[in-house]
N, C-alpha and C positions, 0 to 999 in steps of 0.2 A: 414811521415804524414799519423797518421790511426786514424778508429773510429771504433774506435773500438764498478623380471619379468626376460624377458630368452632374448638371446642377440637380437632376431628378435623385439622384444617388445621395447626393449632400444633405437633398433636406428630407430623405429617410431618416436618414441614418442622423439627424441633426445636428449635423457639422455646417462651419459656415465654410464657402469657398473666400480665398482672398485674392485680388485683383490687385499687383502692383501699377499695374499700369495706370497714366495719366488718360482719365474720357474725354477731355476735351480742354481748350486754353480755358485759362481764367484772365478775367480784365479786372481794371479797376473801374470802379464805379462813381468815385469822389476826383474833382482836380485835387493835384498834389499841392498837401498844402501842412503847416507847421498843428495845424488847430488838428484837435481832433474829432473825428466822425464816428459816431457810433449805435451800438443797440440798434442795427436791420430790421427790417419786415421786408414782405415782400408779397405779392397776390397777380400772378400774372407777371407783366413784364414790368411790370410800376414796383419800384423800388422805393424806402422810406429809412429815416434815419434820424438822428438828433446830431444836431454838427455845429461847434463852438466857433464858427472863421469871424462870428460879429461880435467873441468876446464874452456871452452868454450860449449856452445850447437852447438851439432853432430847431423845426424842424423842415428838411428836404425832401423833394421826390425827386427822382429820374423814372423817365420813361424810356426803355428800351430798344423800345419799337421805334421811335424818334429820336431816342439822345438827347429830351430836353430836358434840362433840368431846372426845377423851381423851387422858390421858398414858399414855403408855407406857413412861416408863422413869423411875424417881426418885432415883437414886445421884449423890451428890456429884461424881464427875468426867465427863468427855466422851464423850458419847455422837453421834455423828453419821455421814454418808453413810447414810441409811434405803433403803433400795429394800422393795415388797411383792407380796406375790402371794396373792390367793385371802385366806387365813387366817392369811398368815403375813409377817409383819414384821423383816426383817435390818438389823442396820446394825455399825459399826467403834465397839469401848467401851473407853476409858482406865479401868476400875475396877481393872487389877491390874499398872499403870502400865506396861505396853506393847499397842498395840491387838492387839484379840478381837476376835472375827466372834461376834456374841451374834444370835439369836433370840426372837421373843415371837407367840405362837399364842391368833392373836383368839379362837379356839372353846375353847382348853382354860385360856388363862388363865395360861397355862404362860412361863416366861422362863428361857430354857437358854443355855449358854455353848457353843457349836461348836468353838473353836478354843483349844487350851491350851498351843500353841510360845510358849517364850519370847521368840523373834523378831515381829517386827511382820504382821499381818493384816489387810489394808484390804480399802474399798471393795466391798463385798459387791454382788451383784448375784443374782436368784431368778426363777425360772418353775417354778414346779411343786414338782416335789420336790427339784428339784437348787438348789446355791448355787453361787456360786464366788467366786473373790478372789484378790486378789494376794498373795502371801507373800515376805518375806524369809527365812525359814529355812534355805535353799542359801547364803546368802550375796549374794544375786540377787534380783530381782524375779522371779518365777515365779508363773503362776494353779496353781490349787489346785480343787477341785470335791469337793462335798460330796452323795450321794446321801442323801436324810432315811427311804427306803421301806427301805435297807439299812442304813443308817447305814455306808456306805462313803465313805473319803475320799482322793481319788485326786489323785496330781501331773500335771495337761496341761501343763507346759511344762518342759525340761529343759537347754535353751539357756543358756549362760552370760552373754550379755544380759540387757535388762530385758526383763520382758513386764507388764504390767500394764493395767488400765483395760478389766475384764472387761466381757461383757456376754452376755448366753443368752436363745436363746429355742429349748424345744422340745430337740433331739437336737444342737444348733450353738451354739457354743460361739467368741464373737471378742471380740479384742482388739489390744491396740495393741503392737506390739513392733520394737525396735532391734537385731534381731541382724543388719543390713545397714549400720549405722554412720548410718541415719539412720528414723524411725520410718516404722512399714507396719502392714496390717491383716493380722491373719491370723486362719485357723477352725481349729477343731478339731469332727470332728462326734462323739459320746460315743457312736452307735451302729457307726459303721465303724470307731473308733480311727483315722482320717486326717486329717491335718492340712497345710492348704494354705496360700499365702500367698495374700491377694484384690486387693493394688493393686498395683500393676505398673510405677507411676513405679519410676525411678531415682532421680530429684531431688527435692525437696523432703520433707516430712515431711507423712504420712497419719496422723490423731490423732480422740478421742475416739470409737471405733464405736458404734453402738446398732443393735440389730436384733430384726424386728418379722416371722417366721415365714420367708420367702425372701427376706427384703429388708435388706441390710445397708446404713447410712448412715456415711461420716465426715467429717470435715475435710480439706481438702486443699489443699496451698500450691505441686504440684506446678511452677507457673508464674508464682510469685514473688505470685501473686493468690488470696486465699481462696476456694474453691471448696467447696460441699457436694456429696459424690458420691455417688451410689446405686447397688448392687452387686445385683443378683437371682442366686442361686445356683442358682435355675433354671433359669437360660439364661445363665450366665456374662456378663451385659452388664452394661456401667457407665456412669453417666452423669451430666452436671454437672446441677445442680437451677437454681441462683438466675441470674433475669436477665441476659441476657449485655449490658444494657444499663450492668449498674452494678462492672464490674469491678475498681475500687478499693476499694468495701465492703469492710468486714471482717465475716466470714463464722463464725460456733463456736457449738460447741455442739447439734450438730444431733441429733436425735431422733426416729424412725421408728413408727407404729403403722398397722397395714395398708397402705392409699393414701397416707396423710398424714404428715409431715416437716415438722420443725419447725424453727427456729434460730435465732442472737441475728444480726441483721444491723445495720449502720451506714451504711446508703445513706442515712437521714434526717437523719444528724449527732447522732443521738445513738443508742442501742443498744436494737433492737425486735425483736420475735418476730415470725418472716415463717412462713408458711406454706406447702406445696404439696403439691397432689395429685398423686399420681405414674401414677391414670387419668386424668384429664383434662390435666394439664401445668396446670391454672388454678392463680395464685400470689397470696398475698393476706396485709393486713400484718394483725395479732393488735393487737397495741395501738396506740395513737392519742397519747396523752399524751406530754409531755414529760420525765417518766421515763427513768431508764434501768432496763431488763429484764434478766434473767440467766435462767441455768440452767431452761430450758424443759424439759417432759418429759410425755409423752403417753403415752393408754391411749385405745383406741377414738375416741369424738367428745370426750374432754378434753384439756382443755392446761391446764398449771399453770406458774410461774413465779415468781421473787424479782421484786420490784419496790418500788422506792424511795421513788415519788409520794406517800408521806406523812411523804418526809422520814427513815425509818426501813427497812430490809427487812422485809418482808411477801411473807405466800404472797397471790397470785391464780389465780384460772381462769376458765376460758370452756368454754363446753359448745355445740362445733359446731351442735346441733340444737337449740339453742336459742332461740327466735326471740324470745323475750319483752323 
């Protein structure tokens, strides 16, 4: 069960600047191949993904910084949603025919099962030591969080709605939930025990969060128009990210790491990874091709994504600071 003027003057005046220009090459990250690779993470130069070449979805890393690439998981059924952090690799495993929240630890080599309800366990998500995920076990979609330093595993959500479509970074703790009759974001922070709602429409549906230390990003349809919005829990401010030139785009998917947000846009007519820094307001399109792009996700100056331009899904990335 899932449900899926000069840049000081711009962000006066809160206009976004747009960048046609290309920042840097993009590569592919997957051999060319018929199967398909999909659903990225990404934490540094270590790359993650789920990829069907043995007939089931696996899951893969590359490393960047070497080039090497490894499997990570070799069991005959489905393995996928990878997220990583540091030394450590989560993702949702069909081995014992309802989904587990499984583990695999680059340093120790080690591959442990986390979760053993009989009810369903998706979509993992990691920073640190902690994990979390959605659960049906209540009967409900509810997050769930898993401390690794205690081996403590604690219930965040208690609502008899859905909450699902976790995501952490640090001591905060969000996601997407419906106990309003239509979906919103909310936090939970794990060192105060409190737990806020962060979007404040009434109407329309607030979806997919990602967040990246004070910076919460999601979807938003509040005004019948897809909007990415950015939340700093800092200062309690919110605000619309992409072009107020192109308001009929459709707008998902978006994804936060320090300054920079990411998302699949459609203002070119077909679906592309747009950019924007959230100090300078400068906004600028990622890919170029005639492809259509999906599921972007960023760590520092990387961006990774699904991409179709050969016919088949394939991982890519691009590495802001890379001028080459």
């Amino acid at each position: 069960m899932r449900k899926f003027a000069s840049a000081a003057t711009a962000m006066l005046l809160g206009v976004t600047i747009f960048a046609p220009s290309v920042l840097a090459a993009d590569k592919q990250v997957t051999a060319q191949s018929a199967a398909a690779q999909i659903e990225p993470a990404v934490d540094g130069n270590r790359i993650v993904w789920a990829d069907k070449r043995s007939g089931n979805y696996d899951i893969y890393m590359r490393d960047m910084s070497t080039g090497q690439e490894r499997q990570i998981t070799s069991d005959s059924s489905k393995q996928v949603d990878p997220a990583i952090s540091g030394n450590r690799i989560v993702w949702t495993d069909y081995r014992n025919g309802n989904a587990d929240i499984y583990m695999f630890d680059l340093t120790t080599g080690e591959e442990s099962q986390l979760t053993t309800n009989d009810a369903g366990q998706w979509n993992p998500a990691i920073d640190g030591d902690t994990i979390v995920w959605e659960d049906e076990r209540g009967g409900n979609l509810d997050i769930y969080s898993l401390n690794l330093t205690t081996n403590r595993e604690s219930q965040i959500t208690t609502n008899q709605a859905d909450q699902y479509a976790p995501a952490i970074a640090g001591d905060n703790i969000v996601w997407q939930d419906d106990r309003s009759g239509n979906s919103d974001i909310y936090r939970y922070n794990l060192s105060t025990g409190l737990e806020s709602r962060l979007s404040t429409a009434d109407n329309g549906d607030q979806s997919s969060p990602s967040i990246s230390g004070n910076m919460v990003v999601w979807q938003d349809n509040r005004s019948d128009q897809d909007q990415i919005v950015a939340y700093d829990l800092s200062t309690g401010v919110e605000r619309q990210l992409p072009s107020s030139a192109t308001p009929d785009a459709k707008k998902w998917s978006p994804a936060v790491a320090g300054d920079n947000v990411v998302w699949v846009d459609t203002r070119d007519g077909n679906w592309n990874i747009y950019l924007c820094n959230l100090a300078t307001g400068l906004e600028s399109r990622i890919t170029t091709d005639s492809a259509r792009h999906y599921e972007p996700a960023i760590s520092g100056s990387r961006i990774v994504w699904e991409d179709n331009r050969s016919g088949s899904l394939a991982i890519y990335t691009m590495d802001l600071n890379d001028n080459s």
